[in-house]
Every structure is written in C-alpha cells, then in structure tokens.
Residue frames as a rotation matrix with the C-alpha (Angstrom) as fourth column:
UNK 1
-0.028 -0.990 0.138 5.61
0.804 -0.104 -0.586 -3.47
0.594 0.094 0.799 -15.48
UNK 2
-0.132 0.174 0.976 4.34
-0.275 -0.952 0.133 -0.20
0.952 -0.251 0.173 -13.79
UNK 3
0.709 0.699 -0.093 2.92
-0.498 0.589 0.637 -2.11
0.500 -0.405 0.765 -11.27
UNK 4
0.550 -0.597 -0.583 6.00
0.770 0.633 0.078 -3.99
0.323 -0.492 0.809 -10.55
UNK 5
-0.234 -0.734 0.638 8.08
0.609 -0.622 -0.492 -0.87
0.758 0.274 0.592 -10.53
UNK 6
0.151 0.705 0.693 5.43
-0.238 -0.654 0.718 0.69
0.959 -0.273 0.070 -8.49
UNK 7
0.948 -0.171 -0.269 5.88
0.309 0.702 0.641 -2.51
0.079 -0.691 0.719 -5.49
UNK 8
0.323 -0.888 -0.328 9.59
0.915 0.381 -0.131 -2.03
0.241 -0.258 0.936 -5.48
UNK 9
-0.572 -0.054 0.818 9.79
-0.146 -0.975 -0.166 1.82
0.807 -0.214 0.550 -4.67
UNK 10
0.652 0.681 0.332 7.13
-0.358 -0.109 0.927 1.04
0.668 -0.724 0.173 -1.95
UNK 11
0.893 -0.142 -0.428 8.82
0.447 0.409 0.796 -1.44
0.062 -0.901 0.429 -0.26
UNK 12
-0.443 -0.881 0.164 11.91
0.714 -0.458 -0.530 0.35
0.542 -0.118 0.832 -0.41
UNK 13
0.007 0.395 0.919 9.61
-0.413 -0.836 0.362 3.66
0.911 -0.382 0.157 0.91
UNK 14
0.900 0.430 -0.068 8.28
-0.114 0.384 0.916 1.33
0.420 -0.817 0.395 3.78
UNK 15
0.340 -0.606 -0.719 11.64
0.803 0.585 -0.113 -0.31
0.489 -0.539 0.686 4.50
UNK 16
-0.516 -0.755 0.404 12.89
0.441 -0.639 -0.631 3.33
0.735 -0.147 0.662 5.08
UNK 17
0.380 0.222 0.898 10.57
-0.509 -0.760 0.403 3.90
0.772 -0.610 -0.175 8.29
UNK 18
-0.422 -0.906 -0.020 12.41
-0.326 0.173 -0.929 3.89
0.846 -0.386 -0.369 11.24
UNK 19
0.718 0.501 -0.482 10.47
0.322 0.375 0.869 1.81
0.617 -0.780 0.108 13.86
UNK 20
-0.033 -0.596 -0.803 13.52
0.930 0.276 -0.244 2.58
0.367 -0.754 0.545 15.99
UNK 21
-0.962 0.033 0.271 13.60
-0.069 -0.990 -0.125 6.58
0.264 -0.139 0.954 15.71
UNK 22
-0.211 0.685 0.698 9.89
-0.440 -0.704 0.558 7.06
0.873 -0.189 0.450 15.74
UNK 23
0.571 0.580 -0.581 9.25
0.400 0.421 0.814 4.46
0.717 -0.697 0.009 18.68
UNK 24
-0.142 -0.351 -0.926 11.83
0.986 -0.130 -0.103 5.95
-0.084 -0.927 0.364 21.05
UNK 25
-0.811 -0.050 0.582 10.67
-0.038 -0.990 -0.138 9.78
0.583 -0.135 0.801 19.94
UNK 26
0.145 0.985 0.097 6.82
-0.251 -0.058 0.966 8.78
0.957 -0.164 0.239 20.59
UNK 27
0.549 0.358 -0.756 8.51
0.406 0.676 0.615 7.36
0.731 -0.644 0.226 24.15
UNK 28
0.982 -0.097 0.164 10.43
-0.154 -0.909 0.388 10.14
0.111 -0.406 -0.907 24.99
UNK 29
0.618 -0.779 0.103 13.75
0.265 0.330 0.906 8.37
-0.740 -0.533 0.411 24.69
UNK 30
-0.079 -0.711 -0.699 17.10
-0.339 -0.640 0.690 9.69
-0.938 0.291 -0.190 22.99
UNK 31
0.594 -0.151 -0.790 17.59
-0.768 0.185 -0.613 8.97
0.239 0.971 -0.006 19.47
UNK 32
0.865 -0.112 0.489 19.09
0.175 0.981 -0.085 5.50
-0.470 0.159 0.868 18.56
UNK 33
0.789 -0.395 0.470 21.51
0.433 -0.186 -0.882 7.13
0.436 0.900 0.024 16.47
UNK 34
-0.098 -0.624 0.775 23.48
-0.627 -0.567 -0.535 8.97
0.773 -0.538 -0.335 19.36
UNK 35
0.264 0.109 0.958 23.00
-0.909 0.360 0.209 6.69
-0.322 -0.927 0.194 22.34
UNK 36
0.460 -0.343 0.819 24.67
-0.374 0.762 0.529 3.16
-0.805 -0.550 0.222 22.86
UNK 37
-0.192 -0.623 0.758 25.69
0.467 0.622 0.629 1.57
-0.863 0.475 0.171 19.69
UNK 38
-0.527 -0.132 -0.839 24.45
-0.345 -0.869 0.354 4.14
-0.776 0.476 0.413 17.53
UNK 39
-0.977 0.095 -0.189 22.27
-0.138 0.394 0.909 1.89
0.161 0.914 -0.372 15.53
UNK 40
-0.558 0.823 0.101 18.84
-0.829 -0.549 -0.105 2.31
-0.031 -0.142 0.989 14.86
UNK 41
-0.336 0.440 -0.833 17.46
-0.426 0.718 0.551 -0.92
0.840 0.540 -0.054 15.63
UNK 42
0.578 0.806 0.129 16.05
-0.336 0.091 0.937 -2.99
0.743 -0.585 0.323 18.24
UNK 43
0.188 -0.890 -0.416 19.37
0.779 0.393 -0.489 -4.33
0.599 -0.232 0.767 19.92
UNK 44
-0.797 -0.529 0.291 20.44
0.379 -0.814 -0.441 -0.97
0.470 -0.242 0.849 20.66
UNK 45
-0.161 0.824 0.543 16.72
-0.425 -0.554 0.716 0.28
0.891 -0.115 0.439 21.61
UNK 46
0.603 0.268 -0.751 16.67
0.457 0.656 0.601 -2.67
0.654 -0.706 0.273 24.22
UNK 47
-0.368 -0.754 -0.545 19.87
0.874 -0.079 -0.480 -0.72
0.319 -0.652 0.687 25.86
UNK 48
-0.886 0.168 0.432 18.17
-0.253 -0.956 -0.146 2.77
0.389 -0.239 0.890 25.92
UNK 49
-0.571 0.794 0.207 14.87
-0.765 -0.606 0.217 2.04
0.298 -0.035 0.954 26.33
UNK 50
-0.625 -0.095 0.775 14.27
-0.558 0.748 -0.358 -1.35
-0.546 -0.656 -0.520 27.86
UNK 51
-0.883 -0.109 0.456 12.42
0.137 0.870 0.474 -4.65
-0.448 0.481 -0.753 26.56
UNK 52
0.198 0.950 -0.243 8.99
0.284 -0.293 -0.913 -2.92
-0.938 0.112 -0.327 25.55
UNK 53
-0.091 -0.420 -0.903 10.72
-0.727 -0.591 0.349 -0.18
-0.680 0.689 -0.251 23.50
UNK 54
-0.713 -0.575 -0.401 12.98
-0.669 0.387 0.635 -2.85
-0.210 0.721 -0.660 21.68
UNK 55
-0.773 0.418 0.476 9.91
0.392 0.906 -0.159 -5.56
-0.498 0.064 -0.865 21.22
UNK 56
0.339 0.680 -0.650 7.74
0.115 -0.716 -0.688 -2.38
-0.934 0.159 -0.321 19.42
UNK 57
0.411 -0.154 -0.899 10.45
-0.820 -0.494 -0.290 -1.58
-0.399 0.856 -0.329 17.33
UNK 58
-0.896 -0.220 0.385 11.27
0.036 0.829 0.558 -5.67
-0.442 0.514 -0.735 16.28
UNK 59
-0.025 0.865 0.501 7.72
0.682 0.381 -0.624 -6.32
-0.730 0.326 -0.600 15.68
UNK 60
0.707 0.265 -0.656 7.79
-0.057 -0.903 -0.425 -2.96
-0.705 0.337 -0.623 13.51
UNK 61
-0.155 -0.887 -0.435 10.88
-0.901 -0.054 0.431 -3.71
-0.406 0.458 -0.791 11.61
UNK 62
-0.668 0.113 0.736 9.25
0.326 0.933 0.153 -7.14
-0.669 0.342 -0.660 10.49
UNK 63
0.025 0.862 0.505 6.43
0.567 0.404 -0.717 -6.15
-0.823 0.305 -0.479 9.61
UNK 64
0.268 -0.063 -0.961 7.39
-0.589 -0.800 -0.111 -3.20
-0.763 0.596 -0.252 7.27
UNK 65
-0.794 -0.576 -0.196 9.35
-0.539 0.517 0.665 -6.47
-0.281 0.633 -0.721 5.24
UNK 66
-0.657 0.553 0.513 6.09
0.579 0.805 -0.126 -8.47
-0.483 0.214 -0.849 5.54
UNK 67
0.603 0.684 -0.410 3.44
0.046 -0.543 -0.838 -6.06
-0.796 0.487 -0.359 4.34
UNK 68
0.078 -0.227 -0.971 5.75
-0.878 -0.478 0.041 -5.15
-0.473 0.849 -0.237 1.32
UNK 69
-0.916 -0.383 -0.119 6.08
-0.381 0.740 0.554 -8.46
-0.124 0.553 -0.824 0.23
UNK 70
-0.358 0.933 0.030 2.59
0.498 0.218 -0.839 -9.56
-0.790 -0.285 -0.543 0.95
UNK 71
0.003 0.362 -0.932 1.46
-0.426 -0.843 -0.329 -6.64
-0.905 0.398 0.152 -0.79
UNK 72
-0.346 0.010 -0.938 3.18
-0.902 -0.280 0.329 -7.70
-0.260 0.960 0.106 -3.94
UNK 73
-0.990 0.139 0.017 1.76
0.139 0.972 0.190 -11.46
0.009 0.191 -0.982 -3.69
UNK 74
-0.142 0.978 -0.154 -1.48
0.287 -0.108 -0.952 -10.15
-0.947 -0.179 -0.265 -2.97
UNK 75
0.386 -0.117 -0.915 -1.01
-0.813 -0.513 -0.277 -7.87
-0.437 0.851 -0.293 -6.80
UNK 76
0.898 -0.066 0.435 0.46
0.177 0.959 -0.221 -11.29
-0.402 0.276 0.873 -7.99
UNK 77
0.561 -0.596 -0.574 3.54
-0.826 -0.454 -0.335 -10.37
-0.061 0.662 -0.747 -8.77
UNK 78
0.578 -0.450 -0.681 6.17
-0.246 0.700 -0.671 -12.78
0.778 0.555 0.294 -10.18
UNK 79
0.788 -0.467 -0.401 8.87
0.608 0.492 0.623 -14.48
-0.094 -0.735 0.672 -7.58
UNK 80
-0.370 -0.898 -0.237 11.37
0.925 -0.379 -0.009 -12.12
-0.082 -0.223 0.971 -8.75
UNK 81
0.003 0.297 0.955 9.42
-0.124 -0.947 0.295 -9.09
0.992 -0.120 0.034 -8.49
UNK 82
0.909 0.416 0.004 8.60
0.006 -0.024 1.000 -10.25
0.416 -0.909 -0.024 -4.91
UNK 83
0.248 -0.935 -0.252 12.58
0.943 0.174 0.283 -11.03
-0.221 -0.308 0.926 -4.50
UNK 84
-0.447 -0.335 0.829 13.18
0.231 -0.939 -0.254 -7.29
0.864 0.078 0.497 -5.74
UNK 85
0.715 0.602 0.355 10.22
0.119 -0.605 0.787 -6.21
0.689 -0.520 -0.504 -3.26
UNK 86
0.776 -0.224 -0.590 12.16
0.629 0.353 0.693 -8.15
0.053 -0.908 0.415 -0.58
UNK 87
-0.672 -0.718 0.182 15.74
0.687 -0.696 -0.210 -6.55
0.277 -0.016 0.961 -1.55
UNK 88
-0.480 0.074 0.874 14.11
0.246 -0.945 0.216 -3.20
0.842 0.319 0.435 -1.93
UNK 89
0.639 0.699 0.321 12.44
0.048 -0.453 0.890 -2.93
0.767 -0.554 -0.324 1.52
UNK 90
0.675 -0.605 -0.423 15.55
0.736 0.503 0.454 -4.39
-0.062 -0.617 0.785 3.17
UNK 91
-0.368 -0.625 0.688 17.85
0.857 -0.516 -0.009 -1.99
0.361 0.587 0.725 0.98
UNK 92
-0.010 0.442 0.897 15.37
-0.104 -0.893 0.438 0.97
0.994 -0.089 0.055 2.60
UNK 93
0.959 0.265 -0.102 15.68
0.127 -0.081 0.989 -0.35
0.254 -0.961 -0.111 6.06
UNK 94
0.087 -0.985 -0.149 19.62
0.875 0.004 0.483 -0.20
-0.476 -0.172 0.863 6.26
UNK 95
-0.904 -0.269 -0.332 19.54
0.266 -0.962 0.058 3.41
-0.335 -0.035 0.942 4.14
UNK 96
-0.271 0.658 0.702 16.53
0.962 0.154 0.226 5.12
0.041 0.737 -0.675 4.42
UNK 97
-0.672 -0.554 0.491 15.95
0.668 -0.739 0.081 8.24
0.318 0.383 0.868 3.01
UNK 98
0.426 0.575 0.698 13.77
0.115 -0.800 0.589 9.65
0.897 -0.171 -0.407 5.49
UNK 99
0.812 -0.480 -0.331 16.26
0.362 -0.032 0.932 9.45
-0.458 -0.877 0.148 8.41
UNK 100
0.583 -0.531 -0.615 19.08
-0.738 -0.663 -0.128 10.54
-0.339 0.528 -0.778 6.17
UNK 101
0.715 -0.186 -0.674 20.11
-0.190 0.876 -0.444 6.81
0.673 0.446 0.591 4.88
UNK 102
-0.457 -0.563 0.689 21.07
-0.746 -0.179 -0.641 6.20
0.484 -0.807 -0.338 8.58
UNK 103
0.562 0.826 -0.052 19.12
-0.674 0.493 0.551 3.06
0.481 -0.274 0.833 9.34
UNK 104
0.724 0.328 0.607 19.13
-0.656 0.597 0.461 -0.45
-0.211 -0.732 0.648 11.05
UNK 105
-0.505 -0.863 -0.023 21.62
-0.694 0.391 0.605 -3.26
-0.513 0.321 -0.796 10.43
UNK 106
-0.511 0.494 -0.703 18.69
-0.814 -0.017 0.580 -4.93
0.274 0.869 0.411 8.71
UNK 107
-0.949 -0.283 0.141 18.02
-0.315 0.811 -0.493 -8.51
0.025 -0.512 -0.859 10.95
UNK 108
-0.715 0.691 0.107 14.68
-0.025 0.128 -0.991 -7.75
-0.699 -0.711 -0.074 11.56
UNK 109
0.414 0.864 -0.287 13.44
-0.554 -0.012 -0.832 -7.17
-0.722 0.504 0.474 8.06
UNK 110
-0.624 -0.639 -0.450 15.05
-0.769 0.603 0.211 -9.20
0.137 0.478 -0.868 6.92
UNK 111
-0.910 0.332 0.248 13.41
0.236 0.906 -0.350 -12.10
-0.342 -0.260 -0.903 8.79
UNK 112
-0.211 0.823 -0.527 10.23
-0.223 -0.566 -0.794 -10.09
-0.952 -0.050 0.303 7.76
UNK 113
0.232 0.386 -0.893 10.31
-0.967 -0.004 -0.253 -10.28
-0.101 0.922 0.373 4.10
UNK 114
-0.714 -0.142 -0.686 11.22
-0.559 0.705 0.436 -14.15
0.422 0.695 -0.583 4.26
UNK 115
-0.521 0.740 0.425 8.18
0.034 0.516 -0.856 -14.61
-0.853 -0.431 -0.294 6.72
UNK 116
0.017 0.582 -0.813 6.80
-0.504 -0.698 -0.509 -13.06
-0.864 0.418 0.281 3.05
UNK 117
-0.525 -0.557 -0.644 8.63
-0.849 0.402 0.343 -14.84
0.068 0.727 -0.684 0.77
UNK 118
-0.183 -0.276 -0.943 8.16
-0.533 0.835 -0.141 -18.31
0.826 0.477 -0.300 2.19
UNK 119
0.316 0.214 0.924 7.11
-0.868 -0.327 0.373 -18.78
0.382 -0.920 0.082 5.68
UNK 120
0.982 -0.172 0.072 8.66
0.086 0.760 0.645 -21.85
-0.165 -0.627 0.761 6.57
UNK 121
0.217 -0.946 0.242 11.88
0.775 0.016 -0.632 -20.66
0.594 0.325 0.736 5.45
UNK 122
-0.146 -0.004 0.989 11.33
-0.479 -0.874 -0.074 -17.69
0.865 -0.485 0.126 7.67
UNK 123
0.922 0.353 0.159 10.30
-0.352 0.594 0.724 -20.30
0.161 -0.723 0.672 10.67
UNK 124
0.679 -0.665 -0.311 13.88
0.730 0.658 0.186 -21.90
0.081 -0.354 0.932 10.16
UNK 125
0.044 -0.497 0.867 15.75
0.291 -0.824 -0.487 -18.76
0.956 0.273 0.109 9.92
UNK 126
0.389 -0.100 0.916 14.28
-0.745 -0.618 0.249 -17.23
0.541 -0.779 -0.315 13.10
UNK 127
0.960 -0.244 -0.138 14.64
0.281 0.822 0.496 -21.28
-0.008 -0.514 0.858 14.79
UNK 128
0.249 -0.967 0.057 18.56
0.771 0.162 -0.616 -20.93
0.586 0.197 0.786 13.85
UNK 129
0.174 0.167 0.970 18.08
-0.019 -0.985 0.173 -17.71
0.985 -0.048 -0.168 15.26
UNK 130
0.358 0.765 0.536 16.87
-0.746 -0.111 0.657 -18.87
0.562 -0.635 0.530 18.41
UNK 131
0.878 -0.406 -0.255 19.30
0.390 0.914 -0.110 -21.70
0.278 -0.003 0.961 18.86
UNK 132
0.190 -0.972 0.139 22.28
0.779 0.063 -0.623 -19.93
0.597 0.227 0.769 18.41
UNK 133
-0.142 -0.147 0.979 21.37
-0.411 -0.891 -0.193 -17.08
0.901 -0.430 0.066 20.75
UNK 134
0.664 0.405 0.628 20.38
-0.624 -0.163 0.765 -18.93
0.412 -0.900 0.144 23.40
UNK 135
0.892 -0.412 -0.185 23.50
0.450 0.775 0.443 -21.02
-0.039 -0.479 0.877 23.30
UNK 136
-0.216 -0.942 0.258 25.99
0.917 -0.287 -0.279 -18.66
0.336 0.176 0.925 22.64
UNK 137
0.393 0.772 -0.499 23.79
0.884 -0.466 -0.025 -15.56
-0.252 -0.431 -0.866 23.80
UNK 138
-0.742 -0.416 -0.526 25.41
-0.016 -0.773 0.634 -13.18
-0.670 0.479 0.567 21.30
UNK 139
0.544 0.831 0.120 22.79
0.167 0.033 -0.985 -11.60
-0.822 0.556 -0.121 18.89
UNK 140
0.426 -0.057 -0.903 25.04
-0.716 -0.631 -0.298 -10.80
-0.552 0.774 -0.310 16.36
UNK 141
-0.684 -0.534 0.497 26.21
-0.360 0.840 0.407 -14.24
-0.635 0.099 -0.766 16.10
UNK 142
-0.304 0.735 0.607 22.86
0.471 0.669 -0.575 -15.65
-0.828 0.111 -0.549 16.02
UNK 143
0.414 0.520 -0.747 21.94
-0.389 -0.641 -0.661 -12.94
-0.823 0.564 -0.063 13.10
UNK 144
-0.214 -0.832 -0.513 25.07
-0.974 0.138 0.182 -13.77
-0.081 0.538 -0.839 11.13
UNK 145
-0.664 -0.681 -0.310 24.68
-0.723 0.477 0.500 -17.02
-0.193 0.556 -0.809 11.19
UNK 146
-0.117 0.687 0.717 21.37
0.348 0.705 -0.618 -17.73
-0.930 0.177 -0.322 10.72
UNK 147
0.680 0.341 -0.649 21.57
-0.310 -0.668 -0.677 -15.68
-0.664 0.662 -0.348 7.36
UNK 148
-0.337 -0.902 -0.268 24.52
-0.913 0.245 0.325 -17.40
-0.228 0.355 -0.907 6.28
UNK 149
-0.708 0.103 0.699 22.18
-0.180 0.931 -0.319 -20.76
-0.683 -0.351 -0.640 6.39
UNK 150
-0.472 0.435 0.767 19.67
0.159 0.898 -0.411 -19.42
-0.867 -0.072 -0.493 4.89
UNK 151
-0.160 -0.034 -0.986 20.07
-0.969 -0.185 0.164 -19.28
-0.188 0.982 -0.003 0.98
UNK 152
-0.985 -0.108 -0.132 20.56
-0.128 0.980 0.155 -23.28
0.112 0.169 -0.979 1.63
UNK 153
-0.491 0.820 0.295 16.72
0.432 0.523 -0.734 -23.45
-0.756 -0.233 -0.611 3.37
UNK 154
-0.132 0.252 -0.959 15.94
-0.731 -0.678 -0.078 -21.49
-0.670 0.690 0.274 0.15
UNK 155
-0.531 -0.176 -0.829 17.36
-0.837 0.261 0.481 -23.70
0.132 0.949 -0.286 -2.12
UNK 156
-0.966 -0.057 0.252 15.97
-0.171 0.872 -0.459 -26.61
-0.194 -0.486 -0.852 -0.08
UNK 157
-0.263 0.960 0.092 12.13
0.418 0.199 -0.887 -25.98
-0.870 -0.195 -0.454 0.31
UNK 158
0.821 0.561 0.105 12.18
0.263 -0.207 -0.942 -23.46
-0.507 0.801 -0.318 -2.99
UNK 159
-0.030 -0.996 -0.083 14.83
0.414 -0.087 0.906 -23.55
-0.910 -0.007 0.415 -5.06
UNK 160
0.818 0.234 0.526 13.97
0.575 -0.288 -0.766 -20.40
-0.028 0.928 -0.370 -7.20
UNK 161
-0.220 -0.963 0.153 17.50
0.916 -0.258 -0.307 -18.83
0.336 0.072 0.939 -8.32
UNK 162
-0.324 0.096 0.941 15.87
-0.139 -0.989 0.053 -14.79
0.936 -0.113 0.333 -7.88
UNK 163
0.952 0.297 0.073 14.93
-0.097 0.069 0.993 -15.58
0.290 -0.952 0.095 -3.89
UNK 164
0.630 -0.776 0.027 18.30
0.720 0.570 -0.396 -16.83
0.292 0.269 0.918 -3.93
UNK 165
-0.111 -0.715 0.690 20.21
0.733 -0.528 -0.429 -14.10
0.671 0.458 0.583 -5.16
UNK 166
0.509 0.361 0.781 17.66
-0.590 -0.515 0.622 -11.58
0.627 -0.777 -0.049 -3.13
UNK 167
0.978 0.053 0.200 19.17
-0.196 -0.082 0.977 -13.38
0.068 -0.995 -0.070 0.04
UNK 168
0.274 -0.962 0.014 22.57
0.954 0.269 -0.134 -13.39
0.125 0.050 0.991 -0.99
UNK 169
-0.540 -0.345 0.767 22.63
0.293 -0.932 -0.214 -9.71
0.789 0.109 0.605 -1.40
UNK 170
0.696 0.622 0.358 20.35
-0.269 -0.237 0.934 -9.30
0.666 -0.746 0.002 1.25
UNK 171
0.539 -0.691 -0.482 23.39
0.840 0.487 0.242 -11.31
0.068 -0.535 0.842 3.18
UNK 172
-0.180 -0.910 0.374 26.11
0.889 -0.313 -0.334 -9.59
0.421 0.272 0.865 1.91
UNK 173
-0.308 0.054 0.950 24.75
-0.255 -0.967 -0.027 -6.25
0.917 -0.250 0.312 3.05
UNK 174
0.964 0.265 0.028 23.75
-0.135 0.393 0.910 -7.95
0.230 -0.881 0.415 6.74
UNK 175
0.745 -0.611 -0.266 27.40
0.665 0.657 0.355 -8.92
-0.042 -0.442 0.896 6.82
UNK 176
-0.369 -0.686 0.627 28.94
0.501 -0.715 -0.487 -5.53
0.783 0.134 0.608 5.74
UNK 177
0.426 0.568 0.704 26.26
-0.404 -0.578 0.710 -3.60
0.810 -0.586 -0.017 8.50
UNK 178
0.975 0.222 0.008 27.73
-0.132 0.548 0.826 -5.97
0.179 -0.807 0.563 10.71
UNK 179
0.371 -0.922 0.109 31.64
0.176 -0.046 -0.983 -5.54
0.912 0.384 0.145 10.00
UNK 180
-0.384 -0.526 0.759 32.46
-0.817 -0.190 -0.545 -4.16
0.431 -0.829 -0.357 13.82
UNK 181
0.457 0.594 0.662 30.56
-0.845 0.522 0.114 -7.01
-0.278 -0.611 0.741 15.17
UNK 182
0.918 -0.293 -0.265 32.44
0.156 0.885 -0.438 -9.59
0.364 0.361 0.859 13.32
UNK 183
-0.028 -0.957 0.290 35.71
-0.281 -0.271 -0.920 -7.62
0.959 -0.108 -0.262 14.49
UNK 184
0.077 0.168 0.983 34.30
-0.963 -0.244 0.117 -7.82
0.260 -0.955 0.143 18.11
UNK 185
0.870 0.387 0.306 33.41
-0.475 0.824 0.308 -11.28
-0.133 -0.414 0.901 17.81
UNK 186
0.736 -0.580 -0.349 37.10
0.241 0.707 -0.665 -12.32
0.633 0.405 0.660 16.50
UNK 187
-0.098 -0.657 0.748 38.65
-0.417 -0.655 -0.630 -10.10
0.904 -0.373 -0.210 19.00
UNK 188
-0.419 0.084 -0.904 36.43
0.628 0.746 -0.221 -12.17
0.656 -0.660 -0.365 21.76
UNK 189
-0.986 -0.034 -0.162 34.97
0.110 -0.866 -0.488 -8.65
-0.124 -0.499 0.858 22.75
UNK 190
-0.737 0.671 -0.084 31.50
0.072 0.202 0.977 -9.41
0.672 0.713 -0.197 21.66
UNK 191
-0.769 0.609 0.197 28.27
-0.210 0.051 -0.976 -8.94
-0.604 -0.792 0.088 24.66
C-alpha cells in the first residue's frame, strides 16, 4: 500500500516536469507560456523554437508517462495502481506544481503512459494519430480524436474496467485542455 501510494505521487512528481520550459530555457528560447499559444508543450515549442526544440520536448513528454508507468510494472503493481500511476503522471503534466500548475495540454503523455500501459494500444492511438493528421493536418483534431477511440482499443485488446476509467478521465481532461481548440475547430479557424 505504501508502495503503491509511493508510485502515484512519483508519477504525478515526474508528470509535473516541464520538457517544454526547461528545453526552450536550456536553448535560449522564450518561455512557452508567453510566446505563441501560450502552452507549454510541443505544438507551441515547434512555433518558437523550430522542429528540434519541439521533437526534444515530445520525446520528453512521453517518456516522463512511460518511465512512471514502467516503473510501477517493474514494482508489480496491480492494473489499477498502474491506471492511477498513468492518471497521476498525466494529472502532473497538465498542472504541475513545479511550474505553478501551468502545464501542457497533456497529448504527449498521454500517448506515453499507454505506450506503458499496453503497447499496442499505444501503437493504435499514435496510428489514429497519424492518420488523421496527415489527412486533415490539424493536430488538435488528430489528438482529440484519437483519444476519443481509444477507451474502445482498451476495451478491445484489454478490457480491464480501471485502464478504462484512467483513459476516460485522462480524456475528459484532454478535451477540457483543449476547449479553444474545439471552438476553433467549429468556428473553421483551426491551423
């Protein structure tokens, strides 16, 4: 029980570093937080700080979801400890409390903790991903609605109810971070 308690405060700790802040201080570019969309994440890092930057701080935002989840399979924890881990690193990348709970819209660890979770559910996630951006070439589509898909490859390949739930709420907060983007995209105002 310590032990589990112990895994879900990490990955919450982890989720809260900012691959976006520290990779554009360590590169001399502006905060993420004041420059283009104001969102610390790799989207927004690609506008300031071009396709290096923003490929540093994706790969960094994944892994912070994989290592915490890993972590607790490696310690054996239970599927729904690892579904807390997942919430709880995600839940620290979107407010974390060493940036003042100013963080990322969450996309990237997201896809991170379900490379953890389940890797072939993470494989169809990013695919949907990868589909839907390159035909519609709107990331925030392709985010949105490959997360919206995939509780179903959940239920499909593992249909345990606490992974589930973890990527419903893990949704639901992807789709509230995303609330001007969904306005943009009904407005037709979307890039």
């Amino acid at each position: 029980m310590t032990t589990d308690l112990l895994l879900i405060a990490g990955a919450y700790l982890l989720g809260s570093i900012s691959s976006a802040i520290i990779v554009c201080r360590l590169l001399g570019l502006p905060d993420p937080r004041g420059e283009g969309s104001g969102n610390p994440g790799a989207t927004n890092v690609l506008r300031i700080g071009g396709k290096k930057a923003a490929a540093i701080t994706l790969i960094g935002d994944m892994l912070k979801g994989l290592v915490a989840v890993l972590l607790a399979k490696l310690l054996g924890a239970s599927l729904t400890v690892q579904a807390m881990v997942a919430a709880a690193a995600f839940l620290g990348h979107l407010y974390p409390i060493f940036f003042g709970f100013r963080g990322g819209k969450g996309v990237a660890t997201a896809l991170g903790v379900l490379l953890g979770l389940h890797w072939p559910v993470g494989l169809l996630t990013m695919a949907t991903w990868l589909v839907i951006a390159k035909v519609f070439r709107i990331s925030s589509l392709a985010a949105l609605l490959s997360i919206l898909v995939t509780p179903l490859y959940i239920w499909w390949l593992i249909p345990e109810p606490s992974l589930i739930i973890a990527m419903l709420f893990m949704g639901t907060l992807l789709f509230w971070r995303h609330r001007s983007n969904i306005r943009r995209l009904l407005e037709g105002s979307e890039d």
